[in-house]
C-alpha positions as CSV (number, residue, x, y, z in Angstrom):
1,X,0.0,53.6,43.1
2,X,0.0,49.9,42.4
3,X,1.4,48.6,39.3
4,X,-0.6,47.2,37.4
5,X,-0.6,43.3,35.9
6,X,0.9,42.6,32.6
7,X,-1.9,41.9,29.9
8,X,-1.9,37.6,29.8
9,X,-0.3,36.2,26.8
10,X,-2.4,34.9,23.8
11,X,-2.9,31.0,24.3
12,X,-3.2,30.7,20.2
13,X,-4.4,32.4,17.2
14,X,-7.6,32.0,14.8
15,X,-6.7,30.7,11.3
16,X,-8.9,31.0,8.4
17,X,-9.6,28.0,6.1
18,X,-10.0,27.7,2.5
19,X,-12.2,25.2,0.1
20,X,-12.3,25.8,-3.7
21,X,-14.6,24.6,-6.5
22,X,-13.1,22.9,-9.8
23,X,-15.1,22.2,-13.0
24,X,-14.5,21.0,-16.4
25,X,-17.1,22.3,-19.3
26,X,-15.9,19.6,-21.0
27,X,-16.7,16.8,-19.0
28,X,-19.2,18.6,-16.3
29,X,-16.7,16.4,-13.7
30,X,-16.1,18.6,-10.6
31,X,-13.5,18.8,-7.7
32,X,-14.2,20.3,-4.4
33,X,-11.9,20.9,-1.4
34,X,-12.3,22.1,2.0
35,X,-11.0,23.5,5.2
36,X,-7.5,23.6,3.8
37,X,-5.0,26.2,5.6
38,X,-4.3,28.0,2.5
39,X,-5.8,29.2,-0.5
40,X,-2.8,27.3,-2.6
41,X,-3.7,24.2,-1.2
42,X,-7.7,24.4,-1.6
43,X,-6.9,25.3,-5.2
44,X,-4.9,22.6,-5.9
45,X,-7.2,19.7,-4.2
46,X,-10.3,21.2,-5.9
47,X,-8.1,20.7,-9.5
48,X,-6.9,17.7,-8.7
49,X,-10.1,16.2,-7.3
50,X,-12.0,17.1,-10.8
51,X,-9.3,15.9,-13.1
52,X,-9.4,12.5,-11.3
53,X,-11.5,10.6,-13.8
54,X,-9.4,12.7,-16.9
55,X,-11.0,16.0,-17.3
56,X,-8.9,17.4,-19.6
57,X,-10.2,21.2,-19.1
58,X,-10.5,21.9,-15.3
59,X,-10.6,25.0,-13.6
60,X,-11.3,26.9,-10.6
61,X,-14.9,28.5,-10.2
62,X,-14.7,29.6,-6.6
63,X,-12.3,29.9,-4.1
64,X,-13.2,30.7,-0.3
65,X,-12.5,31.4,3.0
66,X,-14.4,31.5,6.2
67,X,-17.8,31.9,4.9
68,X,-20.7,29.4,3.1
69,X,-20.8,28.6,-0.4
70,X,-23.7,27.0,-2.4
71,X,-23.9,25.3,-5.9
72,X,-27.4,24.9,-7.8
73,X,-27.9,23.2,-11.4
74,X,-31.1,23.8,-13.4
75,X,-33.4,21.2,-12.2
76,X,-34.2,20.1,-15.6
77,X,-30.4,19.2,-16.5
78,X,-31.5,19.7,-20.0
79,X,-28.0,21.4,-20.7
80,X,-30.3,24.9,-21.6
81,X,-29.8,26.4,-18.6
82,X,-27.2,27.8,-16.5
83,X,-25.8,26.7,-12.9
84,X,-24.8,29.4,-10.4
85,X,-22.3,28.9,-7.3
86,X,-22.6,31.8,-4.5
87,X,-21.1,32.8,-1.4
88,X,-22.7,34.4,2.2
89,X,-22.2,34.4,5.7
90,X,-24.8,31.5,6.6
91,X,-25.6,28.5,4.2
92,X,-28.9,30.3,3.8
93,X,-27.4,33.5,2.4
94,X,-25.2,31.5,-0.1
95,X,-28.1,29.5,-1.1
96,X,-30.0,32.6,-2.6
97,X,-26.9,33.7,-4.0
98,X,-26.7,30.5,-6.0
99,X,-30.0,30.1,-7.1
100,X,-30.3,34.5,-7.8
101,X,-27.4,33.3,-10.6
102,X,-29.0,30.0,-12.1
103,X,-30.6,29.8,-14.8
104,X,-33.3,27.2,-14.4
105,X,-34.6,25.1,-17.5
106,X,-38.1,24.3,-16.0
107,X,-39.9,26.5,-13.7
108,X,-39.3,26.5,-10.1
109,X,-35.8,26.8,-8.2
110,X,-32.7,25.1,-9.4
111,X,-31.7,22.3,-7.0
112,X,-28.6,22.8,-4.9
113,X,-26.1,19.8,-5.4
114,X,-23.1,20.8,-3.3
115,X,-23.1,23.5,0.3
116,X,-20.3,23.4,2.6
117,X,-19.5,26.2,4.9
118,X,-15.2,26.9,6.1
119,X,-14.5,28.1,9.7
120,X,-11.7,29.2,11.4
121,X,-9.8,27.4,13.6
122,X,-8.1,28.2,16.6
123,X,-4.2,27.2,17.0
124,X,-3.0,26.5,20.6
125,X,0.7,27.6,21.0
């Protein structure tokens, strides 16, 4: 019987990424962060991003990891409707999301203002 070879060692690891979404109601300012290596530090970018220009009233809307994210606004910007922010595996995917949860103040879809999509990376050792 020969023995048999010793499995190779791993040459690194995969490790997921975070972005976040901030917004103030008060102000409509908004912080985004992406591809941050943890879910504290997207979180704190995205805050600090939207209180920049002195939003008094920030706070998170989304927080993600590996995956696609999408934020519509109603078209109209009339302030009577509703925007919607959504998640997916494909831009597509969080696209629909976004605009299944706006509320649009004209007819037709709400406009997407803001799509980024997180990926792992891969960490040599």
């Amino acid at each position: 019987m020969t023995p048999s070879a010793p499995a190779p060692a791993p040459a690194g690891e995969w490790v997921k990424t975070w972005g976040a979404i901030a917004v103030s109601k008060a102000t409509s300012e908004a912080g985004v962060s992406t591809g941050m290596r943890s879910r504290r530090a997207a979180e704190k970018e995205a805050l600090s991003k939207c209180g920049i220009s002195g939003a008094p009233d920030c706070s998170l809307n989304m927080t993600y990891f590996n995956q696609c994210v999408s934020w519509a606004i109603p078209a109209g910007r009339s302030g009577r409707g509703q925007s919607g922010i959504g998640s997916g595996p494909t831009p597509e995917a969080a696209l629909e999301t976004a605009r299944s949860l706006c509320r649009n103040d004209q007819p037709g879809a709400c406009d997407e203002v803001y799509a980024d999509c997180t990926q792992p990376v891969f960490d040599r050792y």
